[in-house]
N, C-alpha and C positions, 0 to 999 in steps of 0.2 A: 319820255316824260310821264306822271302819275297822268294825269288829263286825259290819257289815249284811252278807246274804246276797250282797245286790248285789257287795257288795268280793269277795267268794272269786269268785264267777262271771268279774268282770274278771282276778283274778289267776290263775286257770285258764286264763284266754281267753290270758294274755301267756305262761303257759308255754305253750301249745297252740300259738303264730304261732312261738315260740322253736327248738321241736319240728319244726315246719313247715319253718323254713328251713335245717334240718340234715337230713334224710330225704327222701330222693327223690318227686314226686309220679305221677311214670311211669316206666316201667320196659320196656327192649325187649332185648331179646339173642338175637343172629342165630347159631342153633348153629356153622355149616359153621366160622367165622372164631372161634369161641368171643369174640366182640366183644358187650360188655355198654354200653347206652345208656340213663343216668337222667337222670330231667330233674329237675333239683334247682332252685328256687327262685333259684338265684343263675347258674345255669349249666348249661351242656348237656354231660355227662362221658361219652365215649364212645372207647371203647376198650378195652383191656385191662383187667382187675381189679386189677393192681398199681400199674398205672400211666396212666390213665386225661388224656387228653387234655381239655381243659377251653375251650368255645367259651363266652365273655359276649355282650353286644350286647343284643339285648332281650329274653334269658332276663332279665340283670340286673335288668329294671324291678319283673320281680315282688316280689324279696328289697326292692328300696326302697319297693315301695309296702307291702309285711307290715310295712317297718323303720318306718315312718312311720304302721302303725296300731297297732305296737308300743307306739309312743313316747306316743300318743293313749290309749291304753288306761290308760298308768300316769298321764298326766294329768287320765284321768277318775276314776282313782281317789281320787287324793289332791285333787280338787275336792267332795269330798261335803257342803261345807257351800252350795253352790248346786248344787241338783236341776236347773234349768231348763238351767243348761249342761251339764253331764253327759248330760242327756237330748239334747241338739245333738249333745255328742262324739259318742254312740253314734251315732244317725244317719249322722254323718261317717265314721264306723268304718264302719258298716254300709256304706255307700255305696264308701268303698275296698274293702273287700273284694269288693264286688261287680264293681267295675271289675276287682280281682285273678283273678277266678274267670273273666271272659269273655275277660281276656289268656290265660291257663292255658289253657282249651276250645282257642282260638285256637293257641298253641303246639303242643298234644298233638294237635289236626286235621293241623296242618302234617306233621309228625314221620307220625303214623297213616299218610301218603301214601307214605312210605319204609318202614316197621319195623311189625311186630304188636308191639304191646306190651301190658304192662296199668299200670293203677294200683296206685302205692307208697302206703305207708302215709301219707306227707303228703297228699295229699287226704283223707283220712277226718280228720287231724288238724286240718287249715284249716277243714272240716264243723263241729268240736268248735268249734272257734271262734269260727265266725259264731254256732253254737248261744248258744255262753256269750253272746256278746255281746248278742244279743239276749234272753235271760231277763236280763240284768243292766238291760239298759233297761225292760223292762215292770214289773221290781220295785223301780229308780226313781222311774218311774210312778205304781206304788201309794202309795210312801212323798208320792210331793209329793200326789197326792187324800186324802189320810190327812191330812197334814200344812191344808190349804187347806179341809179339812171342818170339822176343831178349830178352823181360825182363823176361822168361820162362826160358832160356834156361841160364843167369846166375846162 
């Protein structure tokens, strides 16, 4: 049912990856040149604050792999009348994000080599994330042991 606790957690999780690929996950700016470097999910924006130069390539793959657990999230949600798949999605969620977070390391190692930087507020948001997603899966979980106890006991 949309009602279950499960369903807000996903629908959290889809604003949280939404959030994620609008707000920078790293952040560097080199005083002497007043030159500011975010590393945004879709692109690498470095340059001036007004006008900021914008490098794709394999920043991009991140924003397609979040787009694509995006899209997964909404179809785990509105699958709630088969728990067994649901409970795959999230897996498969689980499993992109994870690939998304070792691209990320990987990018912000690169960059680290050049610029001191810190972390933007999208990493803690993409964290919120994976969070939701996975208590949305363990209280799928419960619902189908819940569900397969009752059908025992007829």
């Amino acid at each position: 049912m949309i009602q279950r606790i499960q369903t807000v957690f996903l629908f959290l999780a889809v604003i949280a990856l939404v959030l994620f690929n609008i707000f920078p996950y790293w952040q560097a700016s080199s005083a002497p040149e007043g030159e500011m470097i975010n590393l945004m999910s879709y692109a690498l924006a470095s340059g001036m604050t007004e006008a900021p130069e914008l490098t794709f390539g394999l920043y991009s793959l991140v924003a397609l792999i979040s787009g694509v657990a995006i899209i997964l999230l909404i179809i785990e949600t509105f699958s709630y009348k088969n728990r067994v798949i649901q409970m795959k999605i999230a897996i498969g969620i689980s499993f992109l994000m994870s690939i998304n977070l070792v691209l990320m390391t990987y990018l912000v190692i690169d960059l680290q080599k050049e610029y001191e930087g810190s972390f933007g507020i999208g990493i803690f948001v993409f964290a919120i994330a994976m969070l939701l997603n996975i208590l949305a899966r363990r209280f799928i979980q419960k619902d189908e042991k819940l569900v397969r106890s009752v059908d025992r006991l007829r």
